[in-house]
N, C-alpha and C positions, 0 to 999 in steps of 0.2 A: 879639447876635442879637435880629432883633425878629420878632413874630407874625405875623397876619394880619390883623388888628387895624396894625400897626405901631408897638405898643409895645414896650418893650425886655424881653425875658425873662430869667432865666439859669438855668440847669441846675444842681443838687446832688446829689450822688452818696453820700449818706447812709445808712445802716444802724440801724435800732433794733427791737429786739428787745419781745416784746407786752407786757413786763414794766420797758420803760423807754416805756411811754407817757406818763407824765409829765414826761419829758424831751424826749421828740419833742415834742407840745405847747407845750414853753417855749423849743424852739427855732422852732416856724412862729411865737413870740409875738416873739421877737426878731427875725427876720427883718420880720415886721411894723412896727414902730417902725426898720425901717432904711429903710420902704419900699419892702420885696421882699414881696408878698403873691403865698400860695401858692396855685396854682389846679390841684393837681394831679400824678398819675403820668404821663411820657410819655419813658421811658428811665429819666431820674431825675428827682428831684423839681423842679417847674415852681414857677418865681416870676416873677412880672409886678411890673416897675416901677410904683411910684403914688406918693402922697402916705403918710409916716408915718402908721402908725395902732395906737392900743393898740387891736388885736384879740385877742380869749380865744378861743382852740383848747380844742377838746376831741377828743382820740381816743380813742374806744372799740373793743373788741375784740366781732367778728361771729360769735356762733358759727356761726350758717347759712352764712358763707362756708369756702372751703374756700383751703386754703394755694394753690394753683397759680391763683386767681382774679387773673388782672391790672386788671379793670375791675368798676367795679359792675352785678352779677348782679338780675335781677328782686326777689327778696326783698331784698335789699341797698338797693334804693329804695326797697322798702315801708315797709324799717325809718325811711328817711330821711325820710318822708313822718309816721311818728308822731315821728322825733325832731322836726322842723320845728313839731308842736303844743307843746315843749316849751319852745322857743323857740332854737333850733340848726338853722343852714342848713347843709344838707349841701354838704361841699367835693369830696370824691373819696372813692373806695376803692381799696385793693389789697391783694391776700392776704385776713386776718382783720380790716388796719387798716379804719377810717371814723373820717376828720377830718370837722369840725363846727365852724362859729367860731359865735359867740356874737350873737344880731341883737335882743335882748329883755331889756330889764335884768329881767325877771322869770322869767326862764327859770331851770328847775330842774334837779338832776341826769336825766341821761339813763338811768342805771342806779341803782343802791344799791352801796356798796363792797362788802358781801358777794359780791353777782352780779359784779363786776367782778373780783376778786379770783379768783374760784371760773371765770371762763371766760379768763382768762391763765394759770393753772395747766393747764388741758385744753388750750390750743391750744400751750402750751410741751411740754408732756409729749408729742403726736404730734407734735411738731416733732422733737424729738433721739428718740424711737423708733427711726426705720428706719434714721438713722447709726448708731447704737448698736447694733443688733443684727448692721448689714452689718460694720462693723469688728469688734463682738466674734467673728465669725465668722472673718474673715481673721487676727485676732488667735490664736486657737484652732488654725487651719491652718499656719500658715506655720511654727511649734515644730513641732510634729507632721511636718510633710512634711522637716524639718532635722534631725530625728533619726531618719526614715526613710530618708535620703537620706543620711545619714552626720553629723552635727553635726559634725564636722571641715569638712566644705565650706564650713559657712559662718562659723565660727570665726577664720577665717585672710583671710577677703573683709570689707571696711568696707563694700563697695558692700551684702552678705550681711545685716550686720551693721544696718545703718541700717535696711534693709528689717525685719528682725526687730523694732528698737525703733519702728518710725514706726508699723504696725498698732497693737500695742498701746496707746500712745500716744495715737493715736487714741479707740481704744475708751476708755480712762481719762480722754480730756477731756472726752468725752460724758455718762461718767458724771457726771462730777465737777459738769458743768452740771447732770445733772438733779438731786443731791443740794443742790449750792446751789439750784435753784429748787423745790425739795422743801420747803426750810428757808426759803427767801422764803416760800413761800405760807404754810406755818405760823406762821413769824412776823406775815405780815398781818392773819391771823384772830385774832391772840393781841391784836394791835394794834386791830383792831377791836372786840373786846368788852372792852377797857378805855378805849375812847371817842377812841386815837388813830388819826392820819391816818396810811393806809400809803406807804411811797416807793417814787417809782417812779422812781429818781434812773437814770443813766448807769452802766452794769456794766465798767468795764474791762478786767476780766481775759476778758470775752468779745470784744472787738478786741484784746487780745494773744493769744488763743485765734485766732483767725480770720487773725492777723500770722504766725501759727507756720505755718497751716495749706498757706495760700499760699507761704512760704518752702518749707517740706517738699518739697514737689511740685516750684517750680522749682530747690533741688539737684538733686532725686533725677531727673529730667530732663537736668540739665546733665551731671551726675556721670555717669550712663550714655553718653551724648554721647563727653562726655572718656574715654573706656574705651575705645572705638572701636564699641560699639552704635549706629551711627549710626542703621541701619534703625532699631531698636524706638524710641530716640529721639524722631526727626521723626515717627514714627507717633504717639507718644504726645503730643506737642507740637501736633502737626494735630488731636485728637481737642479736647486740653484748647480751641484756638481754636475748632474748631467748633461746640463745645455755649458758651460764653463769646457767640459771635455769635449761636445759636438764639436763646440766652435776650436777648441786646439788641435781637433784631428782633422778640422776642413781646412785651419790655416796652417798645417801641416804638410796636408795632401797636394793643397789645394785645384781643387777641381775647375773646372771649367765651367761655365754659370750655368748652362743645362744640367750637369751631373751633380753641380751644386745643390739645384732646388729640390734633384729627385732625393738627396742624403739627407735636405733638409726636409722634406714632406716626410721619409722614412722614421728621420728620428723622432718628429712631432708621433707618430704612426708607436712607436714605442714606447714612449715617453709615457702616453698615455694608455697602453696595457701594462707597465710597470705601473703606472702610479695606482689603478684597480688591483693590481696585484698585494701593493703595498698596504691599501685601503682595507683588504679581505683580511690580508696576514697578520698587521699589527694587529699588538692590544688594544683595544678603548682605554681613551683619558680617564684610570680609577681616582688620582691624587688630586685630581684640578678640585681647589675650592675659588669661587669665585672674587677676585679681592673686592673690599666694601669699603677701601681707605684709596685718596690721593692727596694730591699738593693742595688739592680745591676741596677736600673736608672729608666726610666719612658718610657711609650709609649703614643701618642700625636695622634689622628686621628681627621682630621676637613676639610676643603674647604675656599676658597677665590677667588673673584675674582681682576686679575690685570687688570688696566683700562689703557689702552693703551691713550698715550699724544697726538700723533701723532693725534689719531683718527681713530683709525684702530680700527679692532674686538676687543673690552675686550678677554681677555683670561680666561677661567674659570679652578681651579685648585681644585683637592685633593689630599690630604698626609697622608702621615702615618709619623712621626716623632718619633724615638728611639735616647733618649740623656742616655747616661752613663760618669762614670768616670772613666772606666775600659776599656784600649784600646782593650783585648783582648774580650771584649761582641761586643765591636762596630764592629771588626774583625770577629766572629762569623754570626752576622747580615746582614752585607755584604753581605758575602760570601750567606747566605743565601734568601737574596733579587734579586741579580743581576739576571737579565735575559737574556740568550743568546740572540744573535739575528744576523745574517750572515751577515746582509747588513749595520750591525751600529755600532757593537762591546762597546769598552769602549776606553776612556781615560783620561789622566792629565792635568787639567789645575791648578800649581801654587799647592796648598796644598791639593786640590780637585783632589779627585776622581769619573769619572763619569763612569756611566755605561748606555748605549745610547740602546733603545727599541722602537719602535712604541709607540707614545702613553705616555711615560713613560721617565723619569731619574730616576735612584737612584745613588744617592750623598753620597758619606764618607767626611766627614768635621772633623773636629779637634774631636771633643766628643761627634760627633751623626753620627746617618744614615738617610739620609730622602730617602722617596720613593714619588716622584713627579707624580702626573698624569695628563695630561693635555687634553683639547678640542680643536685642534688646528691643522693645517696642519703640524709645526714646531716649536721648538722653539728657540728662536735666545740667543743669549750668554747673553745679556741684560736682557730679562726676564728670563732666570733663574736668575742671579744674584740679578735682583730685586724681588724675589720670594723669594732666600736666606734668602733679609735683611730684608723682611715683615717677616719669621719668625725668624729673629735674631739670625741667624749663622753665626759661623764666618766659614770666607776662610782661614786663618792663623793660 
């Protein structure tokens, strides 16, 4: 691809974080000596072909900028205009970055490592903020609405189940960044007033953080898919493409942070008359059957009726039947099924546990829960028992 200019450029698609500026830096310093010099944000980062050159990068972190700047802002040249006295021609800005190569063998530092140190701590720490608080939130909710809603429902769903651990998840790798850059920034200071140089090397475990993040999403997208959710699906898949294209054509354009917010309030503005559009147009989920199996056991809903020998009324029954291998799910469910009830309570007969309702037992048996319903004035020890062994639980 060549400019306009009609030199050869190429495009890099790179990520680094305000605490691996030292690493960014030593890669526009390689890219340099390949003969790729960098001239900038315009999707992703811009390198124009030339002649090899040991150029020295410097990036420094803006605190007058703010995170959603894709271009350099008025103050943002001001600044460039006294780095320029220091002997550093300003290259571009985006977000909090400002590159700066080096044009003056007398040029001095642009900040002090204290001040540099102390404003990648501030721009890292409202960086993972608003994640951190949106997931600790959804993390918070999603338990709560699963044991309001029955924690058996989602006990016995993987699809239930993933959703449960992905929030959380979430919320703990956010944390877990800010406590490692809690523990960077203290360590830097500790580093600095014992006379050493702080690093600001390549963090890995935040590109496996960021590898997870991405993966998560497209399961949990597919896996809905393959369920038969197709609606919510392509809904969710058309959202994730849309805002993926907002943000390539703002970091494309890139606007100016006024023009910015009014593109970005328009496309929220969009987003959400397509997505009613989308809502009205598709079909409803016809294929969705609900799954009744996971890693943590199965759930079992059906009816029978017992025929009474004697000659008395048949009895007519339905159950819900939760088997696991984990005594602590069966424990869970239990607890979660039993019904109060003043005049009938619960009790033990033998390995059985009953729990006594109008209408209803729920039985703890060795490796399930059953939830009995019955049509019937009462029911005698006999037919539950032989209700057990029609579904072949053991009492033992």
């Amino acid at each position: 691809m060549r400019n306009k200019e009609g030199r050869k450029v190429t495009y890099r698609f790179v990520n680094f974080r305000y605490m691996e500026r030292g690493a960014f830096a030593e890669y526009l310093h390689r890219m340099a000596l390949k003969g790729w010099h960098f001239r900038g944000w315009k999707w992703g980062m811009v390198f124009e072909q030339g002649e090899p050159e040991d150029v020295v990068y410097d990036v420094e972190i803006f605190s007058e900028a703010r995170e959603k700047d894709l271009c350099p802002e008025e103050e943002t040249e001001e600044y460039a205009e006294y780095c320029r006295a220091a002997g550093w021609e300003f290259v571009d800005a985006n977000r909090k970055f400002c590159v700066f190569r080096k044009v003056s063998e007398y040029a001095v530092p642009i900040v002090t490592e204290t001040e540099r140190v102390e404003e990648i701590w501030k721009a890292e720490g409202k960086r993972m903020l608003i994640p951190a608080i949106i997931f600790g939130i959804f993390a918070v909710d999603y338990p709560v609405t699963a044991v309001k809603t029955g924690i058996e429902n989602w006990l016995f769903s993987d699809l239930h189940l993933f959703i449960l651990f992905l929030f959380p998840a979430y919320f703990l790798g956010y944390v877990l960044q800010y406590i490692f850059t809690l523990k960077w920034y203290l360590t830097g200071k500790k580093r600095i007033s014992s006379g050493k140089t702080v690093r600001y090397g390549l963090r890995i475990g935040y590109r496996i953080w960021n590898g997870f993040v991405n993966i998560a999403l497209a399961v949990l997208i597919v896996w809905v898919y393959y369920l038969g959710l197709h609606k919510i699906a392509v809904i969710a898949l058309i959202a994730v493409l849309f805002f993926v294209g907002l943000q390539a054509a703002e970091n494309y354009f890139r606007p100016k942070r006024k023009n910015g917010r009014k593109i970005r309030r328009i496309g929220w503005g969009s987003y959400i008359v397509l997505r009613l559009f989308l809502i009205i147009l598709l079909p409803e989920n016809t294929s969705y059957n609900e799954p009744n199996q996971s890693i943590l056991g199965s759930m079992e809903e059906g009816s029978f009726v017992l025929a009474e020998e004697t000659g008395d009324k048949d009895v007519q029954f339905s159950y819900y039947l939760y088997q696991t291998d984990h005594p602590w799910v069966a424990d869970m469910v239990w607890s979660s099924q039993k019904q109060e009830d003043a005049d009938m309570g619960w009790s033990s007969e033998g390995n059985l546990r009953i729990y006594r309702a109008v209408g209803q037992r729920t039985i703890r048996c060795k490796d399930a829960v059953l939830v009995l319903q019955y049509k019937s004035d009462e029911l005698t020890d006999e037919q539950l028992h032989a209700a057990l062994s029609r579904l072949g639980l053991q009492e033992a």
